[in-house]
C-alpha positions in Angstrom: 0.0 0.0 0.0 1.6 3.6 -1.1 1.2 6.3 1.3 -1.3 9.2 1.1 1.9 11.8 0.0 1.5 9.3 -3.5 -1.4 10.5 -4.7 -0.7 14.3 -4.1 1.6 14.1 -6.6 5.6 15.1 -5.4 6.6 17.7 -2.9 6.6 21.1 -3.4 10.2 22.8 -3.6 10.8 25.2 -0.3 12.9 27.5 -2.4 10.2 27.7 -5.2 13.6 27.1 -7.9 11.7 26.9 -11.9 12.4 23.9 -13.8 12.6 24.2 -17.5 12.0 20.7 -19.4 14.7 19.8 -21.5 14.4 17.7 -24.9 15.0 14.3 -23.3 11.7 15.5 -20.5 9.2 15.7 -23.5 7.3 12.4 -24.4 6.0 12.1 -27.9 3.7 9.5 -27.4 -0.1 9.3 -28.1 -2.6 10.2 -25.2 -5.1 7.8 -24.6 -8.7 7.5 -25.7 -10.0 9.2 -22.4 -12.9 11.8 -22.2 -11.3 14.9 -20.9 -13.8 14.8 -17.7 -12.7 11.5 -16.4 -8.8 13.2 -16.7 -9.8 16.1 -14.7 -11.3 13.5 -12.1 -8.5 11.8 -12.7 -5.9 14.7 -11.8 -8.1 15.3 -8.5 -6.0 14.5 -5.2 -8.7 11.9 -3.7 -8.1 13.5 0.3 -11.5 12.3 1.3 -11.3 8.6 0.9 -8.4 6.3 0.2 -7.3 2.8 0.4 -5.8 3.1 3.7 -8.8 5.2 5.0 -11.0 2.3 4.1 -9.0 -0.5 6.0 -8.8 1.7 9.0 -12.1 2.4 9.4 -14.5 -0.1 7.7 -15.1 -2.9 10.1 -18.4 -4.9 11.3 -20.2 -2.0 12.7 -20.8 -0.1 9.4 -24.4 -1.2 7.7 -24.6 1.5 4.8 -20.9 2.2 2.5 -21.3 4.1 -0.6 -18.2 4.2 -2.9 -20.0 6.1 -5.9 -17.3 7.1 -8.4 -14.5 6.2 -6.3 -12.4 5.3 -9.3 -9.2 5.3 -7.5 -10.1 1.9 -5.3 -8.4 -1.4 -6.7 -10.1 -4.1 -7.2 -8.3 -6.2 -5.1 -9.6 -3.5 -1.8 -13.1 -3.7 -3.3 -13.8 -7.1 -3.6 -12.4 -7.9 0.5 -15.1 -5.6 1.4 -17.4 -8.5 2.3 -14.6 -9.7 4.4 -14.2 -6.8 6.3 -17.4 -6.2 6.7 -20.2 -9.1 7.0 -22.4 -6.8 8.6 -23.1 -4.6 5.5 -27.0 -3.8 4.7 -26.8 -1.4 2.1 -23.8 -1.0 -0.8 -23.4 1.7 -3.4 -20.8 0.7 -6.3 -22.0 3.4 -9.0 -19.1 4.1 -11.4 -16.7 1.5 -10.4 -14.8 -0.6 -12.7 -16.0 -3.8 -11.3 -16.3 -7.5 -13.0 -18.0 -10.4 -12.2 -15.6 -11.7 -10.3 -15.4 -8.9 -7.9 -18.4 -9.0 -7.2 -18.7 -12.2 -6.3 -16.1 -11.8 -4.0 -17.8 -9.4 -2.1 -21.6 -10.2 -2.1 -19.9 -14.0 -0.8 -19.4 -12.3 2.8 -21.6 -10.2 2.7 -25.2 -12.0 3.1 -26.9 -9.6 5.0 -27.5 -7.2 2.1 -30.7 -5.5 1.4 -29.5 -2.8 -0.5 -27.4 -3.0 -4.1 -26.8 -0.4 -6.6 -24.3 -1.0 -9.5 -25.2 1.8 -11.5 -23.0 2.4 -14.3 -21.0 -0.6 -13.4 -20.5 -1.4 -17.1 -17.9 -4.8 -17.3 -20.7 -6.6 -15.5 -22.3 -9.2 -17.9 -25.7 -11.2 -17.8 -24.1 -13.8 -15.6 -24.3 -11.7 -12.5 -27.9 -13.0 -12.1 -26.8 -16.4 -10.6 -24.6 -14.4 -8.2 -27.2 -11.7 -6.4 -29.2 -15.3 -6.4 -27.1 -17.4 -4.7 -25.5 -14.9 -2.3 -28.3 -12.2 -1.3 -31.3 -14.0 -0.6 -32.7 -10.7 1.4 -32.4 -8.4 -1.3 -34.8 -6.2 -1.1 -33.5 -3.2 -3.4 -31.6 -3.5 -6.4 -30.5 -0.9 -9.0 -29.1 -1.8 -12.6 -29.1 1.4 -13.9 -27.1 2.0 -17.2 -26.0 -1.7 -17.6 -25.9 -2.4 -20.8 -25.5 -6.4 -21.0 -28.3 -7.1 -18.9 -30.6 -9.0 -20.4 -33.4 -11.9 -20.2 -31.3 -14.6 -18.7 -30.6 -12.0 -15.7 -33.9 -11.6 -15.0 -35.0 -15.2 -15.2 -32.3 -15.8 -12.1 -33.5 -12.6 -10.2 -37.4 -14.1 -10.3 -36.4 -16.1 -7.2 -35.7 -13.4 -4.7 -38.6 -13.5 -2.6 -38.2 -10.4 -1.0 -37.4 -7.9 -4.1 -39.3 -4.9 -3.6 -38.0 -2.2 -6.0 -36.3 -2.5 -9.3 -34.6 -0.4 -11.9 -33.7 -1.4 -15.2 -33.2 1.8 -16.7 -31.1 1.8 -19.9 -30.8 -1.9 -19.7 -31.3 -1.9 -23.8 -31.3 -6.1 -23.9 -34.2 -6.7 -22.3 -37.1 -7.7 -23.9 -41.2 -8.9 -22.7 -39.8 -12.2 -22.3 -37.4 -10.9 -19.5 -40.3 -8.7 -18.0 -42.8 -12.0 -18.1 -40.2 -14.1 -15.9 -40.9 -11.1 -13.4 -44.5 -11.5 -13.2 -44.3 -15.2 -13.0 -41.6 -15.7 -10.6 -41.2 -16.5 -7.0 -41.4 -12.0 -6.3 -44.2 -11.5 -3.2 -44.8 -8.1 -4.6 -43.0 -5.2 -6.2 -43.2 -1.7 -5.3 -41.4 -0.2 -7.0 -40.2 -0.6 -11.2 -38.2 1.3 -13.1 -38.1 1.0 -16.8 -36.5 3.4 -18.7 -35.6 3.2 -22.7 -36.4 -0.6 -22.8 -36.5 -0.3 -26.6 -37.4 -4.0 -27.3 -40.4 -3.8 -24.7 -43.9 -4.0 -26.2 -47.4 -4.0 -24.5 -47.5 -7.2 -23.8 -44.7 -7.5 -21.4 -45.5 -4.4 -19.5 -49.4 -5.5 -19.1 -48.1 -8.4 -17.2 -45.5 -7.3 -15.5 -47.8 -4.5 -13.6 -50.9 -6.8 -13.4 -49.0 -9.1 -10.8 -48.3 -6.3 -8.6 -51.4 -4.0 -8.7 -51.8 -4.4 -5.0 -47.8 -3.7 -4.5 -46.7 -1.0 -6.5 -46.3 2.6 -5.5 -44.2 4.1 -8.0 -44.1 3.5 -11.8 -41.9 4.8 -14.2 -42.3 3.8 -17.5 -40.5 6.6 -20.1 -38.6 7.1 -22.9 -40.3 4.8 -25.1 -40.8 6.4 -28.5 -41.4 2.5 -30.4 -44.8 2.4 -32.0 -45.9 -1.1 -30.0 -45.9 1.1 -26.7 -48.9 3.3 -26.8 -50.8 2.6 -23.6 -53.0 -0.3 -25.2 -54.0 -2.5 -22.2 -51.4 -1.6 -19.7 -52.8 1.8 -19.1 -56.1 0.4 -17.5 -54.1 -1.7 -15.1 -52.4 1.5 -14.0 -55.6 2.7 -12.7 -56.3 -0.6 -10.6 -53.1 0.4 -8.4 -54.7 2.0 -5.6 -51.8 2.8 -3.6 -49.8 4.6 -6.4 -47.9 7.5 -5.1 -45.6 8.3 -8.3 -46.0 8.5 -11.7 -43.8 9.0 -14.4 -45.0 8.0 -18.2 -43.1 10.7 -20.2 -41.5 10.2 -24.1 -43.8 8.2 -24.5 -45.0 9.5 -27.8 -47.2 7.4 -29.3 -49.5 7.4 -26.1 -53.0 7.6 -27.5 -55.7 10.6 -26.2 -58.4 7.9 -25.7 -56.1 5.9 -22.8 -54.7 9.1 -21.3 -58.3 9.8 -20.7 -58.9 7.2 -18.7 -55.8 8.2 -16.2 -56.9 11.6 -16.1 -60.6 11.0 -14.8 -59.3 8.3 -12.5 -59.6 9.4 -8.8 -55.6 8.1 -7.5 -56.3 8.4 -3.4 -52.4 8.7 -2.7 -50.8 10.3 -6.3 -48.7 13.0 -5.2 -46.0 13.0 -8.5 -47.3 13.4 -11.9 -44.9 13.2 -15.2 -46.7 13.9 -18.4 -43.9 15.5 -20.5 -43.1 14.7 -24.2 -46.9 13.4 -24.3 -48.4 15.4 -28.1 -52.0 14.1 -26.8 -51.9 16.4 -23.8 -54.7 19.0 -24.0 -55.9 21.6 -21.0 -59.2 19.3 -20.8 -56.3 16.4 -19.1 -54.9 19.4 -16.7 -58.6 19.9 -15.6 -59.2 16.3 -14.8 -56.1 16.2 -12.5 -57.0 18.7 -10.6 -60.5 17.9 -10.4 -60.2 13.8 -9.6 -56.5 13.7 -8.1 -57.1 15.6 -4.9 -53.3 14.9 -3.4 -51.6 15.6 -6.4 -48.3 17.9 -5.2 -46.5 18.2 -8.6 -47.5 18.0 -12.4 -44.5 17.5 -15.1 -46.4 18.8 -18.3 -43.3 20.2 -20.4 -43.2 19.7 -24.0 -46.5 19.7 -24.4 -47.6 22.1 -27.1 -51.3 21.9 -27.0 -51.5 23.0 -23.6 -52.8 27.0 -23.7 -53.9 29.7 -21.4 -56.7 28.2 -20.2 -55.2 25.9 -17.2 -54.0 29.2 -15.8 -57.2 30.5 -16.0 -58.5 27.9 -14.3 -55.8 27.7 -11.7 -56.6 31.5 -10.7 -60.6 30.8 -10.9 -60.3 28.4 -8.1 -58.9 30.2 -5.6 -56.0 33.1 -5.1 -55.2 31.1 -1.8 -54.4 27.1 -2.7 -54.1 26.8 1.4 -57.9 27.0 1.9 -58.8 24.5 -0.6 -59.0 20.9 -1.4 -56.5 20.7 -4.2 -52.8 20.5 -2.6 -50.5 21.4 -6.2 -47.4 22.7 -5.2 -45.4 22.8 -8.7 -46.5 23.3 -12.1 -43.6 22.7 -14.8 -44.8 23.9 -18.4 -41.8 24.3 -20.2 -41.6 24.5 -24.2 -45.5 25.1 -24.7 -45.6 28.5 -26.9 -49.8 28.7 -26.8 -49.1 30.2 -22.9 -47.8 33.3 -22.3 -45.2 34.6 -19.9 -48.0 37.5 -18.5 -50.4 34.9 -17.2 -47.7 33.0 -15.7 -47.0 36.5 -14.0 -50.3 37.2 -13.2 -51.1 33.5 -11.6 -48.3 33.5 -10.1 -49.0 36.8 -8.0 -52.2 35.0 -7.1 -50.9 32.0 -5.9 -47.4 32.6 -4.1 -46.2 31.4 -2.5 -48.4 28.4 -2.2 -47.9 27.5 -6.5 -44.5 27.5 -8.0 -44.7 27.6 -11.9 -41.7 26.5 -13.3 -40.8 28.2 -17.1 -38.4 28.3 -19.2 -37.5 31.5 -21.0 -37.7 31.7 -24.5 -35.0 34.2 -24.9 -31.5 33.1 -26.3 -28.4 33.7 -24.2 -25.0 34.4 -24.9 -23.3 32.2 -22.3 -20.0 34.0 -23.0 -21.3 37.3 -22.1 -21.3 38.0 -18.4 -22.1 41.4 -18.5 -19.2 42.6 -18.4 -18.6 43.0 -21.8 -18.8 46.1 -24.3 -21.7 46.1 -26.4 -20.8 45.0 -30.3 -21.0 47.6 -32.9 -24.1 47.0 -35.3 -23.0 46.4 -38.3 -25.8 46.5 -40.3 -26.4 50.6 -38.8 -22.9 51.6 -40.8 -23.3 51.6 -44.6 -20.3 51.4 -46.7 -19.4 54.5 -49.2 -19.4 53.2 -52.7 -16.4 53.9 -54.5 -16.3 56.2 -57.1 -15.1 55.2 -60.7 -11.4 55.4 -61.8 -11.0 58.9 -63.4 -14.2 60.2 -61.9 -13.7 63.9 -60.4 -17.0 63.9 -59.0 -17.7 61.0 -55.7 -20.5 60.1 -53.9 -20.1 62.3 -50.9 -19.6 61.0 -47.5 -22.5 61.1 -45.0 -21.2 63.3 -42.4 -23.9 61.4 -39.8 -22.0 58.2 -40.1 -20.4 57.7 -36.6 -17.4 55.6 -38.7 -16.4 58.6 -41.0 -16.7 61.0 -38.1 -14.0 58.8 -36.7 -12.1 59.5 -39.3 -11.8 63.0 -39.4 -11.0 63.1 -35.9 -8.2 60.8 -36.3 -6.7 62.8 -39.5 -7.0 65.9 -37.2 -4.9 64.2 -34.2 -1.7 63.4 -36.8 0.9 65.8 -37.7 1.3 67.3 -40.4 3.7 66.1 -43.1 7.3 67.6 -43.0 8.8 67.9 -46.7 12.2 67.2 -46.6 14.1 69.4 -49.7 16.9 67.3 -49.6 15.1 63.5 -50.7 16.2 62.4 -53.9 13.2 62.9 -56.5 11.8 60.0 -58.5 11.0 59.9 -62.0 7.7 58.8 -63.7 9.1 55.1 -64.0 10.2 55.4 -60.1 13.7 55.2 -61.3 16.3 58.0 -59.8 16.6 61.1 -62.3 20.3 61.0 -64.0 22.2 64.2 -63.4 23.0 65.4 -67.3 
């Protein structure tokens, strides 16, 4: 193990001396393939955790260790984690550059765990199924965010956790209905919890069975960024209204949702919705705004961006129910309408003045900024105020004369005023017509 002085790079000098680099310093060779962000990460002196930090303080008492992008960690430390450690509950690995193998050697130890999020952890393959199987029969969370050779097989192993409660899969681009149907039919008591997110190769089917074995269960859905034409709310939207106990919502990009099944959603009285995403939906009209707030009593906070045939009217609406939300049944807190040009920014003013503080409407501006400019900057000239003279034609004794309003030829004058005047000298040698020096007869 190096010590901690290793990765602060050397020593400053005392007597602050320069160095030049000589020829023989400079290396020609090719940098590597690396995004410039993971070099700047890279370059960062990692004070806050290190190897030798982790062996001196990680022992049986710790439940929850979260080593989220802690790049610097060897394998070899991160796999004898379980050993350190058997008591572990909860274990974060996003970023890491872990295999199969590592993991195996940790989750070996460590049976206790309820908690697993490899988020990012790219090397992992399929095979990594069997292992949260055999090893974490108590898993109650698990997070497989952005893991891109996940695919049926894993699922098929993960059926037989009894005790799985939530579930992401988001950006897990492999997986398929058939994965999503060995979910519903497993050994699972119940999920809570589901997370799908870009599942390009998921259809109708597989979601419809997926969330009618855990209507009873699930409290949060999010089921997004789908644009594929076979995912349009056929079927599985109905089921969606049989979960009672739904606190969050989230069914945005999916573009092809048709206006006859988001009606059904929006006249649905949820007892417990609270979170509401909507954006990217084309169908979305002020009649499905209305609906909300009139059916969904505990809704907190509506997502409705991108939605462009959403108009002034839900405004009106908002500042015909009350000018105090406090006093009323409906409990929105937030209101996020960005990208719809049919509302304008004075209502948003005006219902905002109404409302606050009890409404937040969130807005984008439509304005483009120069990200560059900090203020600070003069103002450019505008070029397309100063008009060009035209130039007058070879021989021509009469010009086009000069506007004397045109701040650029006013500058001019004032700089031919500011120089000298021109000092003959009698004594140059004169030229001749060819600019050769006149001959002396």
């Amino acid at each position: 193990m190096y010590p901690k002085s290793n990765y602060l790079g050397p020593e400053p000098d005392k007597k602050f001396a320069r160095k030049l680099k000589k020829i023989g310093d400079i290396s020609f060779e090719e940098e590597d393939a690396e995004v410039e962000l993971v070099k700047n990460l890279k370059r960062l002196p990692p004070d806050n955790l290190t190897e030798e930090w982790v062996k001196e303080n990680l022992n049986s008492n710790v439940e929850i260790l979260r080593l989220d992008n802690c790049y610097w960690l060897s394998r070899d430390l991160v796999s004898k984690i379980g050993r350190i450690d058997g008591n572990l509950k909860e274990l974060s690995l996003k970023n890491l550059d872990l295999d199969n193998s590592t993991l195996e050697n940790i989750l070996k130890y460590a049976k206790k765990l309820e908690v697993l999020d490899l988020t990012n952890c790219t090397q992992l393959t399929s095979s990594i199924g069997k292992i949260i199987k055999e090893y974490c029969p108590n898993l109650n969370t698990l997070i497989l965010h952005g893991i891109n050779n996940i695919d049926d097989s894993t699922l098929e192993e993960l059926q037989h956790l009894p005790n799985l409660r939530e579930l992401d899969l988001g950006l897990c681009k492999l997986v398929t209905d058939q994965g999503l149907k060995f979910l519903a039919k497993g050994k699972l008591n119940g999920l809570g919890k589901i997370i799908l997110t870009c599942l390009l190769k998921v259809t109708n089917s597989g979601l419809k069975e997926l969330i009618a074995n855990n209507l009873g269960s699930l409290n949060h859905i999010t089921i997004n960024m789908m644009p594929q034409k076979n995912v349009d709310g056929d079927e599985f939207f109905d089921l969606i209204l049989k979960c009672k106990n739904l606190k969050y919502l989230d069914i945005s990009g999916i573009t092809n949702a048709q206006g006859s099944y988001l009606d059904q959603i929006f006249t649905n009285s949820f007892e417990f919705l609270k979170y509401l995403n909507i954006s990217g939906l084309s169908q979305i009209t002020d009649l499905h705004i209305q609906g909300c707030l009139a059916y969904i009593k505990s809704l907190e906070i509506i997502r409705a961006s991108n939605c462009p045939l959403l108009t002034n009217k839900i405004l009106d609406m908002i500042n015909s129910m009350t000018h105090d939300l406090a006093e009323t049944e409906n409990n929105l807190k937030l209101l996020e309408i960005n990208r719809s040009p049919l509302i304008n920014d004075n209502k948003i003013e005006e219902v905002f003045m109404n409302c606050a503080p009890n409404l937040k409407i969130s807005r984008a501006t439509n304005q483009v900024w120069n990200m560059k400019n900090i203020g600070l900057r003069v103002p450019l000239f505008n070029k397309n105020y100063v008009k060009k003279a035209k130039k007058g034609k070879k021989g021509a004794t009469k010009g086009k004369k000069n506007d004397d309003k045109n701040p650029v030829n006013q500058l001019k004058k004032l700089l031919e005023e500011s120089q000298p005047k021109r000092v003959i000298d009698l004594f140059s040698v004169k030229k001749g017509k060819k600019g050769k020096k006149s001959k002396k007869k």
